[in-house]
Rosetta silent file (secondary structure, phi, psi, omega in degrees, C-alpha in Angstrom):
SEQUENCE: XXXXXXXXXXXXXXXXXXXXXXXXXXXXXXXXXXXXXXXXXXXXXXXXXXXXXXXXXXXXXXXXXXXXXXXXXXXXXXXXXXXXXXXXXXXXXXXXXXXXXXXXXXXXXXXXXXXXXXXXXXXXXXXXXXXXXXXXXXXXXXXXXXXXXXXXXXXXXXXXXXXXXXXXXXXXXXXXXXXXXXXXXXXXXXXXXXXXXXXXXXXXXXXXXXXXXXXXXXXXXXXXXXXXXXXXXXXXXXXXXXXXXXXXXXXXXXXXXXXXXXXXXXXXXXXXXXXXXXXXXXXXXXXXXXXXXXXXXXXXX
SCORE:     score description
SCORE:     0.000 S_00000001
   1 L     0.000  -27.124 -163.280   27.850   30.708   11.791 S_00000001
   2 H   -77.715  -62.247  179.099   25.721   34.028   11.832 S_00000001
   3 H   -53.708  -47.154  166.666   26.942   34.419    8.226 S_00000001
   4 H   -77.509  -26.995 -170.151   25.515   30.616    7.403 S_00000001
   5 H   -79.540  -52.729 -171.675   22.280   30.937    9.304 S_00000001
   6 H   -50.399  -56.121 -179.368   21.707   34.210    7.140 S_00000001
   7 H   -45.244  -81.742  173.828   22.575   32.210    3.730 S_00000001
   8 H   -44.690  -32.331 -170.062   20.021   29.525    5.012 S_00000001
   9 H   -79.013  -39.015 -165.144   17.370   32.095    5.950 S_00000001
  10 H   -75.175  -32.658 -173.582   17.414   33.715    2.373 S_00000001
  11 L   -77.662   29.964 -169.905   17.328   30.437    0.780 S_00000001
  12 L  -122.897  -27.185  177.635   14.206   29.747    2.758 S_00000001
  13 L   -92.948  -88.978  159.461   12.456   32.349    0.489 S_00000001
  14 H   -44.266  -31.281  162.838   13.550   31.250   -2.736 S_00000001
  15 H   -62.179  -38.880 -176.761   13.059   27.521   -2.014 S_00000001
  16 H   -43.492  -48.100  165.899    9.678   28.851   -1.214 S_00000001
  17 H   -67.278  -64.614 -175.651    8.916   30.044   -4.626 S_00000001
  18 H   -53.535  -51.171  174.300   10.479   27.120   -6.416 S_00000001
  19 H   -56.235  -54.127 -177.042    8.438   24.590   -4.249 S_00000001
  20 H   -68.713  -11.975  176.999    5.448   26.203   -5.057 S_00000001
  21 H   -65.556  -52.044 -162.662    6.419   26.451   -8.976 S_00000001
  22 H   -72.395  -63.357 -175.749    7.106   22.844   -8.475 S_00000001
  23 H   -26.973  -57.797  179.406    4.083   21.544   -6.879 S_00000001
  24 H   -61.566  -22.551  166.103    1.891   23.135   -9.592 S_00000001
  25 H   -93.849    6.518  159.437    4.051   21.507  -12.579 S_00000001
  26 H  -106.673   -4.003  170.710    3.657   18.397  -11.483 S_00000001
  27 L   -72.976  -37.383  169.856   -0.052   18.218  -10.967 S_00000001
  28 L   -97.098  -55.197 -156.877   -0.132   18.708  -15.001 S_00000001
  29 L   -72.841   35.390 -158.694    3.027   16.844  -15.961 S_00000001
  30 L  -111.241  -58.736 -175.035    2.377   14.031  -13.651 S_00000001
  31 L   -51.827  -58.222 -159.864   -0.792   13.280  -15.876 S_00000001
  32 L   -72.380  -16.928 -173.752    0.626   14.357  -19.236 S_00000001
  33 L    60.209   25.200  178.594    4.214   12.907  -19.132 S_00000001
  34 L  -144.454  144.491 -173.953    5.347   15.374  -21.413 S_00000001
  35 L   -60.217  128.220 -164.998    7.647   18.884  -20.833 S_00000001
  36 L  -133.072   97.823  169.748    5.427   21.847  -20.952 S_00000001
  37 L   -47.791  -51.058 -175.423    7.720   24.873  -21.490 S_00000001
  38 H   -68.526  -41.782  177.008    5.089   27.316  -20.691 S_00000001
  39 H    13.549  -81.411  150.489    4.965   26.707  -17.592 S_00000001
  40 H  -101.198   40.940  153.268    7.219   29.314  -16.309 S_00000001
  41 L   -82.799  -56.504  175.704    5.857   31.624  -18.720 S_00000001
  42 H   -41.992  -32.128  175.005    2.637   31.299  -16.920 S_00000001
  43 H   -55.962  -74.688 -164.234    4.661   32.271  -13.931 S_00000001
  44 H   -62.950  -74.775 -163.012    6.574   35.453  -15.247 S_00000001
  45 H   -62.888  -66.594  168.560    3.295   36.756  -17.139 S_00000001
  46 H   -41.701  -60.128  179.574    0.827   36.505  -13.800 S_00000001
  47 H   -56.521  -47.002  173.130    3.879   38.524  -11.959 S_00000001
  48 H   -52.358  -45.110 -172.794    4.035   40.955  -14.962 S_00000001
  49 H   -82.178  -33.705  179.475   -0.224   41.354  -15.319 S_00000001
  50 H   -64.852  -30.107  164.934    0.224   41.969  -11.359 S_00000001
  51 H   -61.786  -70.813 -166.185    2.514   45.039  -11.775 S_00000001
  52 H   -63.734  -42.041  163.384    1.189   46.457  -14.625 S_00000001
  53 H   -55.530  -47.952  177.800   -2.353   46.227  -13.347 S_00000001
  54 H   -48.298  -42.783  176.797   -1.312   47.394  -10.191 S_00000001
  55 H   -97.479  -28.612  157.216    0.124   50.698  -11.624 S_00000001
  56 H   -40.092  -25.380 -171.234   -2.826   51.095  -13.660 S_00000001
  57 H   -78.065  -64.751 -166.823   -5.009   51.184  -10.691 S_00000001
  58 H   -77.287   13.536  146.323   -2.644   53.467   -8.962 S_00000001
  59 H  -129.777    4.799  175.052   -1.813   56.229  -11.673 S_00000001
  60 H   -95.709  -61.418  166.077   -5.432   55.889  -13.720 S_00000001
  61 H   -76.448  -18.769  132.390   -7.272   55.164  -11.277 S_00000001
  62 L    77.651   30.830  153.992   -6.234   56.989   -8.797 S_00000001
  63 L   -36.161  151.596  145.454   -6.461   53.733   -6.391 S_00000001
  64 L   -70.578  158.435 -169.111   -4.640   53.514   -2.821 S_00000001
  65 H   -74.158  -24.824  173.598   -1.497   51.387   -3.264 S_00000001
  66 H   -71.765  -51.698  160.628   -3.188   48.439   -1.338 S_00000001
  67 H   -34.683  -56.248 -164.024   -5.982   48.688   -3.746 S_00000001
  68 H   -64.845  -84.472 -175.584   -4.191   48.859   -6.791 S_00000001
  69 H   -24.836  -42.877 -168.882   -2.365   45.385   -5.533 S_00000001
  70 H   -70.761  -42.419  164.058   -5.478   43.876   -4.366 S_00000001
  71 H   -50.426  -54.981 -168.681   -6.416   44.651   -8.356 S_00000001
  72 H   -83.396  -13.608 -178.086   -3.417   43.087  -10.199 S_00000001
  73 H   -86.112  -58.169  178.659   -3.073   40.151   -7.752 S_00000001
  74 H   -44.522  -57.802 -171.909   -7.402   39.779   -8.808 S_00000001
  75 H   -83.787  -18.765  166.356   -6.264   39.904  -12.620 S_00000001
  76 H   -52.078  -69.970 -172.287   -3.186   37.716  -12.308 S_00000001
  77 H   -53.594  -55.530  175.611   -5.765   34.853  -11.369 S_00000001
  78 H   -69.388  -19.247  142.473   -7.994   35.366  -13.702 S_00000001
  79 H   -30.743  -41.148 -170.439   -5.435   35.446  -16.301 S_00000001
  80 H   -86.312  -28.571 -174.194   -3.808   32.644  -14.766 S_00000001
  81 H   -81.400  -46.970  176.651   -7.335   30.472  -14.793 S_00000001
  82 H   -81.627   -1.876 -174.346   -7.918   31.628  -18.655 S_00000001
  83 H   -88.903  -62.933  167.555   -4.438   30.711  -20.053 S_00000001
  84 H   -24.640  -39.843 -179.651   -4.791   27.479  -17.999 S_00000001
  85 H   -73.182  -58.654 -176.762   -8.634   26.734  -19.583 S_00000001
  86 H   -37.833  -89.362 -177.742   -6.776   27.429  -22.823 S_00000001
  87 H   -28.454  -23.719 -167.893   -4.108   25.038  -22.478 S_00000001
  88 H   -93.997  -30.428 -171.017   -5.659   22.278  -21.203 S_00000001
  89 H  -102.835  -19.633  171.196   -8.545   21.985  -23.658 S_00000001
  90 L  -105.610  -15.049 -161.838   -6.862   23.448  -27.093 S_00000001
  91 L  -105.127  -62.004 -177.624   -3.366   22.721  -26.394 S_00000001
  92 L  -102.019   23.074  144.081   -2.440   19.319  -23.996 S_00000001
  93 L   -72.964  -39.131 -156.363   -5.996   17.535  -24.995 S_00000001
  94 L  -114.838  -34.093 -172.567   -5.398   17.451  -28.537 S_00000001
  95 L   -94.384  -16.980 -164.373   -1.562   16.943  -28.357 S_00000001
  96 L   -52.352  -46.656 -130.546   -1.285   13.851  -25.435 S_00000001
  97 L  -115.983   -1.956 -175.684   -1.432   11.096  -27.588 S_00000001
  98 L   -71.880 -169.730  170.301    0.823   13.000  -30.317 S_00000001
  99 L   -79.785  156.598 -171.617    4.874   12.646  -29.949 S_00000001
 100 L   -60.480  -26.435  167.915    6.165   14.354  -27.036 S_00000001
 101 H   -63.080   -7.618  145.659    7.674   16.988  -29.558 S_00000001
 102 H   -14.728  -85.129  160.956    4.470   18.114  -30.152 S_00000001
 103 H   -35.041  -40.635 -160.064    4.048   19.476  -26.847 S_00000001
 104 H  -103.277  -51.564  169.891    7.576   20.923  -26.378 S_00000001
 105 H   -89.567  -14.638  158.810    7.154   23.187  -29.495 S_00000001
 106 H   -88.738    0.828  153.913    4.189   24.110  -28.915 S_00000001
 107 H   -62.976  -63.540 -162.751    4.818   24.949  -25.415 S_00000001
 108 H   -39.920  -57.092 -166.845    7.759   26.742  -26.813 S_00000001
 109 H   -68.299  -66.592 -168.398    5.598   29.340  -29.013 S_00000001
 110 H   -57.592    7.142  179.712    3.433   29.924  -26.116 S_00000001
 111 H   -90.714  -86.216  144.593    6.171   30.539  -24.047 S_00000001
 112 H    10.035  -71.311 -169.243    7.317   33.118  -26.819 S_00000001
 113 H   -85.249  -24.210  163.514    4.349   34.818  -27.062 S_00000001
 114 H   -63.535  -54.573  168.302    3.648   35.201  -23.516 S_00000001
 115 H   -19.625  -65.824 -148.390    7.309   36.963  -23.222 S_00000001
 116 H   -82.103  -68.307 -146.710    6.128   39.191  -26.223 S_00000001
 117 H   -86.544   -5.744  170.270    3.084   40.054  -25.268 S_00000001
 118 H   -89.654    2.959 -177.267    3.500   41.150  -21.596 S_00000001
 119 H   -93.559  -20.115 -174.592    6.870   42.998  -23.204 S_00000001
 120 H   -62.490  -52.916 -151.004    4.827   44.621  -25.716 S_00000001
 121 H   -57.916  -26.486 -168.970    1.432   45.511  -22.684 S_00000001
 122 L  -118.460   25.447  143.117    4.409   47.346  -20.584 S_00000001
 123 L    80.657   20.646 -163.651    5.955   48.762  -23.449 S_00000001
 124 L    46.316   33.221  153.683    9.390   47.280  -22.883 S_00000001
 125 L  -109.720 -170.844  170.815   10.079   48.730  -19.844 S_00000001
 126 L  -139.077  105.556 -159.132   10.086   47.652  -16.404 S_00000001
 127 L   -81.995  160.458 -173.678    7.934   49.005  -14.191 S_00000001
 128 L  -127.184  157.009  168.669    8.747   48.387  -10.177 S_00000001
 129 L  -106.381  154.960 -164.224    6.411   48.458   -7.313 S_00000001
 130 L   -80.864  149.060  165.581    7.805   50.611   -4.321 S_00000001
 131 L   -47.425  134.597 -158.254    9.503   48.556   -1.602 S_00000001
 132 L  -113.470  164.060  168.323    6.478   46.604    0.675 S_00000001
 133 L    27.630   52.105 -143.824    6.550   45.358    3.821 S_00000001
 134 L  -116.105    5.507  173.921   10.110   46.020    3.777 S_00000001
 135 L   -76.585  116.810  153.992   11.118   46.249    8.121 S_00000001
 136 E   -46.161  117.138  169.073   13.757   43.911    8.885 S_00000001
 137 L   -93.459  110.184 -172.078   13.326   41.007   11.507 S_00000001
 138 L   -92.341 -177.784 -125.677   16.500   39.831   13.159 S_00000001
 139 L  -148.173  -51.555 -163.084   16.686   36.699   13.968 S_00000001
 140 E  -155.021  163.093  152.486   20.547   37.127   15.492 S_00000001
 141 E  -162.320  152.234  165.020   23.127   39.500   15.776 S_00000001
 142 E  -154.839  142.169 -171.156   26.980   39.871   17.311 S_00000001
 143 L    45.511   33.877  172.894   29.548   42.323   16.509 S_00000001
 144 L    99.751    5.037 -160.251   27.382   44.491   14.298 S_00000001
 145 E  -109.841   90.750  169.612   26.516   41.492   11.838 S_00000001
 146 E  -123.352  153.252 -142.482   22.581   40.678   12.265 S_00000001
 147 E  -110.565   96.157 -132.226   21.054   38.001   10.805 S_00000001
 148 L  -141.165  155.500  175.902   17.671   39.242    9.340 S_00000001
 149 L  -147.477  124.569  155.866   14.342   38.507    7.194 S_00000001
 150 E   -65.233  171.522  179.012   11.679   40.789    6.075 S_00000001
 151 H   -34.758  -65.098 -172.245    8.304   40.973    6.746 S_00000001
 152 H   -67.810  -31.533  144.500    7.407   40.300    3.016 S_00000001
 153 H   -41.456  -60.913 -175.617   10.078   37.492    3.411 S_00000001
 154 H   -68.010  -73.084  172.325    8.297   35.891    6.315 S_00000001
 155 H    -4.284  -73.726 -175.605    4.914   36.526    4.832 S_00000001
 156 H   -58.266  -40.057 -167.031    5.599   35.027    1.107 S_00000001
 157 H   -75.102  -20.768  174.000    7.203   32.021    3.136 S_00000001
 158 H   -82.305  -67.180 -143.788    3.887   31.265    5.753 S_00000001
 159 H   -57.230  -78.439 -157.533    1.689   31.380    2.699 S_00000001
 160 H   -55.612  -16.567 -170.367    3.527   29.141    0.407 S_00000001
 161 H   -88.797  -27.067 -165.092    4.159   26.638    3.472 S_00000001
 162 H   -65.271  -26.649 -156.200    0.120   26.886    4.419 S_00000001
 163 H   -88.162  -14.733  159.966   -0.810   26.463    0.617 S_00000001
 164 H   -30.783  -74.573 -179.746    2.002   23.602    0.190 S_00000001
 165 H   -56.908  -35.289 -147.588    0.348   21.885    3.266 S_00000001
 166 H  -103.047  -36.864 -172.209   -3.038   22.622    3.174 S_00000001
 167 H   -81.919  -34.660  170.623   -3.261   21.366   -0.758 S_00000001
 168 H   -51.502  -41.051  164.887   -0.702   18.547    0.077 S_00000001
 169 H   -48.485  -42.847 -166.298   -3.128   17.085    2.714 S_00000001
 170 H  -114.206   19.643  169.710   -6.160   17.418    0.788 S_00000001
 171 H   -84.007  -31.508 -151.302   -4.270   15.917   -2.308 S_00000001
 172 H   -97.371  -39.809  177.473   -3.572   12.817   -0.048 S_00000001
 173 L   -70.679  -38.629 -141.789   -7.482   12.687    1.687 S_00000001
 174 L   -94.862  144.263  161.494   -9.368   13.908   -1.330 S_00000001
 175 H   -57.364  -11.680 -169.175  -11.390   12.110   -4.253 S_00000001
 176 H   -81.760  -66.904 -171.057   -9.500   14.378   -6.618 S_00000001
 177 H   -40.548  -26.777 -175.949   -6.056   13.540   -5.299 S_00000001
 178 H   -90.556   -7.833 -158.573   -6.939    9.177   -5.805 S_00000001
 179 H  -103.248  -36.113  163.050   -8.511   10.039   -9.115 S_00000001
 180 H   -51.844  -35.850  175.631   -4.933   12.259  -10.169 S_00000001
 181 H   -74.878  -43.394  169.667   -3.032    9.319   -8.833 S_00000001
 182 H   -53.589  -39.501  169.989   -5.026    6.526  -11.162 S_00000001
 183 H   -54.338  -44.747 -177.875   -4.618    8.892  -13.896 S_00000001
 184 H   -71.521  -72.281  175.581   -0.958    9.489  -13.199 S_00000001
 185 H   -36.734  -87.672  165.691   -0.671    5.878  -12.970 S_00000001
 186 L  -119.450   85.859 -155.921   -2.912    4.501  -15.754 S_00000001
 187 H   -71.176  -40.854  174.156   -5.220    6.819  -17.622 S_00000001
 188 H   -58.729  -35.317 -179.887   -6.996    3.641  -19.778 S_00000001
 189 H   -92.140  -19.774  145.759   -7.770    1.605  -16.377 S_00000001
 190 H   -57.575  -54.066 -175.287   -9.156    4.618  -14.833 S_00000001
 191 H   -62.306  -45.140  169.462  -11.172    5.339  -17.293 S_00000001
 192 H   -29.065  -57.519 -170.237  -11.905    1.547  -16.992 S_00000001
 193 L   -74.344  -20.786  167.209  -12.738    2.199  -13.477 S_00000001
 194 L    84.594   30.784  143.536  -15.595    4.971  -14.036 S_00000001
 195 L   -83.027  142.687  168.282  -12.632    8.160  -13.657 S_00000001
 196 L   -84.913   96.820  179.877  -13.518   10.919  -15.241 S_00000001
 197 H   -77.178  -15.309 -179.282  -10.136   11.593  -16.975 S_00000001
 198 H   -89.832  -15.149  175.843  -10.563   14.567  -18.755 S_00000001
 199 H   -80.681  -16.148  177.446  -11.966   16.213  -15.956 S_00000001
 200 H   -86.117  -62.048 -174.219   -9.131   15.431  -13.355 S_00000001
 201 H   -35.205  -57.236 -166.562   -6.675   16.489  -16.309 S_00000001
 202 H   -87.483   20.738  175.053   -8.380   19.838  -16.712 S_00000001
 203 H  -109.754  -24.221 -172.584   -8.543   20.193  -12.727 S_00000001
 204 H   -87.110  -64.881 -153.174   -4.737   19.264  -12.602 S_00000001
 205 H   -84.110   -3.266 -110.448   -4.009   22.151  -15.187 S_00000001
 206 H  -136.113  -54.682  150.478   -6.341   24.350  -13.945 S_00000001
 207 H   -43.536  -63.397 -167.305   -4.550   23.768  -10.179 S_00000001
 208 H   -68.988   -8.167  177.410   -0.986   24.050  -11.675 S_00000001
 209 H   -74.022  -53.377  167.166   -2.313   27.559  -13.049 S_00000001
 210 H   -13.885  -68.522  163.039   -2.624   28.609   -9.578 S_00000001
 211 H   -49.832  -47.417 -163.922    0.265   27.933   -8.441 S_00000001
 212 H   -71.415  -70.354  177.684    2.344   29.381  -11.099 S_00000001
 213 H   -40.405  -42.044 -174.542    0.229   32.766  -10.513 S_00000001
 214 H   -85.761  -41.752  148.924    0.130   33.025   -6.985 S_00000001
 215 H   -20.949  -43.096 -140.681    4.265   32.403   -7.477 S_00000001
 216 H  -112.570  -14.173 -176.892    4.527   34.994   -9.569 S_00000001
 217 H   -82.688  -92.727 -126.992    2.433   37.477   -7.531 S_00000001
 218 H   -67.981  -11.625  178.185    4.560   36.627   -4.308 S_00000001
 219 H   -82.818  -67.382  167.674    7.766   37.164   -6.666 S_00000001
 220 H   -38.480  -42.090 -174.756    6.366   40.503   -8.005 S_00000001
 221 H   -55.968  -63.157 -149.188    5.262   41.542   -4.544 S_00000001
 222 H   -83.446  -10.998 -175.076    9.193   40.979   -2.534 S_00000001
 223 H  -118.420  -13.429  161.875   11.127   41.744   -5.789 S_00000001
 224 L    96.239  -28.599 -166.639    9.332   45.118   -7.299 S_00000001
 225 L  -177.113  137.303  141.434    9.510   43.377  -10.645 S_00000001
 226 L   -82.052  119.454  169.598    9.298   40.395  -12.788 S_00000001
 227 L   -55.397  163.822  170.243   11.209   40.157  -16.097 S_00000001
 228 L   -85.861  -25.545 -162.216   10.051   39.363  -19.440 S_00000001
 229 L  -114.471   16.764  175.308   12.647   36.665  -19.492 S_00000001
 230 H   -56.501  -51.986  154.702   12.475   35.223  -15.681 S_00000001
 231 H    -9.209  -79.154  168.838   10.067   32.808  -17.216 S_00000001
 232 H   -82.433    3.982  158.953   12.336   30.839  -18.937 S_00000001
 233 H   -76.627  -39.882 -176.414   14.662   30.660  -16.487 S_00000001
 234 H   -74.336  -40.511 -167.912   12.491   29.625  -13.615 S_00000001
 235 H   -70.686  -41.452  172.121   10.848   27.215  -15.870 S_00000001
 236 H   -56.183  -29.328 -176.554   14.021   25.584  -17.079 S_00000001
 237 H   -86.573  -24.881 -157.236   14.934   25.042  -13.140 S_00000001
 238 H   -85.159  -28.133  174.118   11.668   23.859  -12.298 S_00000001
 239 H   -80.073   -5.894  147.221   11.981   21.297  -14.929 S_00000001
 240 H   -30.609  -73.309  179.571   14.991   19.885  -13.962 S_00000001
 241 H   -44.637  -71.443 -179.309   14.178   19.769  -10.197 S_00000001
 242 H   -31.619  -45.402 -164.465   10.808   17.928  -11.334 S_00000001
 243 H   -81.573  -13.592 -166.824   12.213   15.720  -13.892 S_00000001
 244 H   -95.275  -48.637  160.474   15.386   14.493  -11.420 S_00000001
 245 H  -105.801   44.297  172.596   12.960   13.881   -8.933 S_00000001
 246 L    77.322 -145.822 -161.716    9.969   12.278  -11.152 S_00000001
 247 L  -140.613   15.351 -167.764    6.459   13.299  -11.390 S_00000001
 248 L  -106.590   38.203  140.590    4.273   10.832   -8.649 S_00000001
 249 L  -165.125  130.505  157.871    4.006   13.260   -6.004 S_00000001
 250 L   -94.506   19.040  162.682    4.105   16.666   -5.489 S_00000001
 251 L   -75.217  -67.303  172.932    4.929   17.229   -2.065 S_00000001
 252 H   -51.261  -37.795  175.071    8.064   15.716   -2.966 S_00000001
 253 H   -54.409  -32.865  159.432    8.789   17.566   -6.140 S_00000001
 254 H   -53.019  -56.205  178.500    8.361   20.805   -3.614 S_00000001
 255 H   -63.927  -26.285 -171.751   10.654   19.606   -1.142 S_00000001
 256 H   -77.017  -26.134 -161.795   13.046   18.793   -3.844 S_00000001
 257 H   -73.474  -52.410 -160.852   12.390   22.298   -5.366 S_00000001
 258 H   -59.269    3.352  147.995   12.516   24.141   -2.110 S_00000001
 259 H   -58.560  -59.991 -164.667   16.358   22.144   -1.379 S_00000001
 260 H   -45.022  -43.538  172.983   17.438   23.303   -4.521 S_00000001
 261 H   -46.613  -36.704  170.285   16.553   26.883   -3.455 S_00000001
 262 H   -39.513  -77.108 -152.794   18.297   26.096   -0.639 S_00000001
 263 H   -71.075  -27.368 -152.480   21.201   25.114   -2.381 S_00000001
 264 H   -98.732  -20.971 -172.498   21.120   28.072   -4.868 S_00000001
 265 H   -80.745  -71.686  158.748   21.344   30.867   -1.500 S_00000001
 266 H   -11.990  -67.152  147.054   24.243   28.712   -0.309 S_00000001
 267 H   -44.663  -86.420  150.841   26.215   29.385   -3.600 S_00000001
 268 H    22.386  -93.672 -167.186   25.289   32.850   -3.622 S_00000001
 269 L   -74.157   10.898 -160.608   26.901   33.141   -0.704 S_00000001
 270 L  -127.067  -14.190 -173.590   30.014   31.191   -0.220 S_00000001
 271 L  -109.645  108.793 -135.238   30.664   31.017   -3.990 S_00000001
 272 L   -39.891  110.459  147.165   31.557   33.316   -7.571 S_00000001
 273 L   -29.427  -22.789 -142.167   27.665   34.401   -8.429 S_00000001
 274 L  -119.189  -38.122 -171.785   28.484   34.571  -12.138 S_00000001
 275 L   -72.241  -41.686 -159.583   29.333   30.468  -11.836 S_00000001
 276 L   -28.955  -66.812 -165.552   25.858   29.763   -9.946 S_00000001
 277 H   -75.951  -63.212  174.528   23.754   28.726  -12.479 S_00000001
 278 H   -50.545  -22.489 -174.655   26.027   26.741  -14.709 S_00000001
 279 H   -97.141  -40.384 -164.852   27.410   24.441  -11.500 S_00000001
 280 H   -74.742  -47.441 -168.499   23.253   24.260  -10.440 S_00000001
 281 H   -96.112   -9.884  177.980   22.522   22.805  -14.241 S_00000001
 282 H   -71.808  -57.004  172.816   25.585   21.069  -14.445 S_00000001
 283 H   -38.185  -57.206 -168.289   24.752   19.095  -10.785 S_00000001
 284 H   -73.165  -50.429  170.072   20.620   18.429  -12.075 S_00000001
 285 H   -38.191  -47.731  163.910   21.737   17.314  -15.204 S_00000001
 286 H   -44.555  -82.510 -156.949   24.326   14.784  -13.288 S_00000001
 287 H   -78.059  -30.061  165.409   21.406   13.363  -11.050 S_00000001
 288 H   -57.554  -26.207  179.816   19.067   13.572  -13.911 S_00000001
 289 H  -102.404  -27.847  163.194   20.854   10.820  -15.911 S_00000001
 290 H   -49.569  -61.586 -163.162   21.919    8.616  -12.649 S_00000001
 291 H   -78.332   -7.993 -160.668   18.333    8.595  -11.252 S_00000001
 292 H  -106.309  -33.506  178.647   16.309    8.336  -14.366 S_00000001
 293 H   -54.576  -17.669 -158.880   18.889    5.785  -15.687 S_00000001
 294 H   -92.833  -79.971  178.156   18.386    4.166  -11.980 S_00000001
 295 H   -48.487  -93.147 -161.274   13.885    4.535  -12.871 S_00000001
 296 H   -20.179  -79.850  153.051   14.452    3.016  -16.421 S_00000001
 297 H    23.151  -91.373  168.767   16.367    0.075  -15.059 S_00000001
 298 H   -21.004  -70.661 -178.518   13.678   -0.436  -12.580 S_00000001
 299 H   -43.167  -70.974  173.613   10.980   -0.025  -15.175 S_00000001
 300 L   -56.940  -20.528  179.244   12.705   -2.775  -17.226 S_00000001
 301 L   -85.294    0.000    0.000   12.734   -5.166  -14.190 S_00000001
């Protein structure tokens, strides 16, 4: 049991990331109804510009190590706020009303080029930040077995539940949040209705930037390093998760992400590692054609 509770604690961390990944892709895709690839490029590249800023400050600059973080977590956002202005107004403005493949290759190159250009800025290496907040909490322990989370574990996991909560809440109370659901809903009878659509659109990607950045800084922070190609992996899961369970709310699409995480610690531990992924896309794929065939259906009724 010690051995399960542990399994469950780490997968408490990674759902953690994955909820907040999700939450932020569904705030644009909710609107646009079409797959946006970059996504978890946007992710990967805000974790990458946090490292590499971060050791600029601290071997150039000759920064304290808390500085030099407090710097690359400061340029992750604004990075993450101009790729987001970009997208919304040169990329999904101009493309919505095209075919969805539109979107989906031209996510694709930007996906691409983010890859490229944060492998080119760090020279195709991979620089690590030294382990942070790295004292063990136990939780449990019996016969020499203890049952443990770190600091930067608990930490990354309070945040993402306050900013989960605190945005879910004011998603459900807020004029923004009724004017994202009419949008989500019907963008012509909103507009009908005296919403301002392009401005909730470019508030939705502009949100969903956020997320993906402040993800990717809490990934760089507990794992020392982001990949150039973590991107398209995380992005490929988050679109799954999203797409199996649909796009009208993003509390749920969180909860769904943060199970999966769940789910993915759980392998990990009880099951071949090397299998993980392939049984995880086989499974989304599965519920992806039941439930959406199960929403079409519907749709048609």
């Amino acid at each position: 049991m010690l051995y399960f509770f542990q399994q469950v604690l780490n997968g408490l961390h990674s759902g953690a990331l994955y909820a907040l990944l999700a939450f932020g892709y569904v705030l644009t895709n909710g609107i646009l109804h079409r797959t946006n690839l970059a996504y978890g490029a946007l992710f990967a590249f805000c974790g990458q510009t946090m490292i590499l800023t971060a050791a600029f400050g601290y071997q150039a600059l000759w920064l304290t190590l808390a500085a030099a973080v407090a710097l690359g977590v400061a340029a992750a956002i604004l990075f993450a706020a101009l790729i987001s202005h970009v997208l919304s107004r040169s990329v999904f403005e101009r493309l919505a009303n095209r075919s969805p493949n539109a979107i989906v290759v031209t996510t694709l190159g930007i996906l691409v080029f983010l890859s490229e250009a944060s492998r080119i800025a760090a020279d195709t290496h991979d620089l690590w930040l030294p382990p942070m907040l790295a004292t063990p909490v136990i939780f449990a322990q019996s016969d020499g077995f203890k049952v443990t989370l770190t600091v930067i574990q608990l930490l990354d996991c309070a945040g993402v539940i306050a900013v989960v909560a605190l945005a879910a809440w004011l998603f459900s109370h807020s004029r923004f949040g009724r004017a994202w659901r009419a949008v989500s809903d019907d963008p012509k009878a909103a507009a009908m209705c005296g919403v301002d659509v392009t401005a909730v659109f470019r508030r939705a990607v502009l949100f969903g930037g956020f997320c993906a950045a402040l993800a990717g800084v809490l990934a760089g922070l507990y794992y020392g390093n982001v990949s150039f190609g973590t991107g398209l992996v995380f992005g490929l899961k988050i679109l799954f998760v999203t797409a199996v369970g649909g796009y009208l709310s993003p509390l749920k699409a969180a909860l769904g992400a943060a199970a999966f995480g769940m789910a993915e610690s759980l392998w990990a531990g009880y099951f071949p590692l090397e299998w993980r992924d392939a049984w995880i896309y086989l499974f989304l794929v599965v519920m992806l054609v039941l439930i959406g065939a199960g929403r079409d259906q519907a749709k048609i009724a």
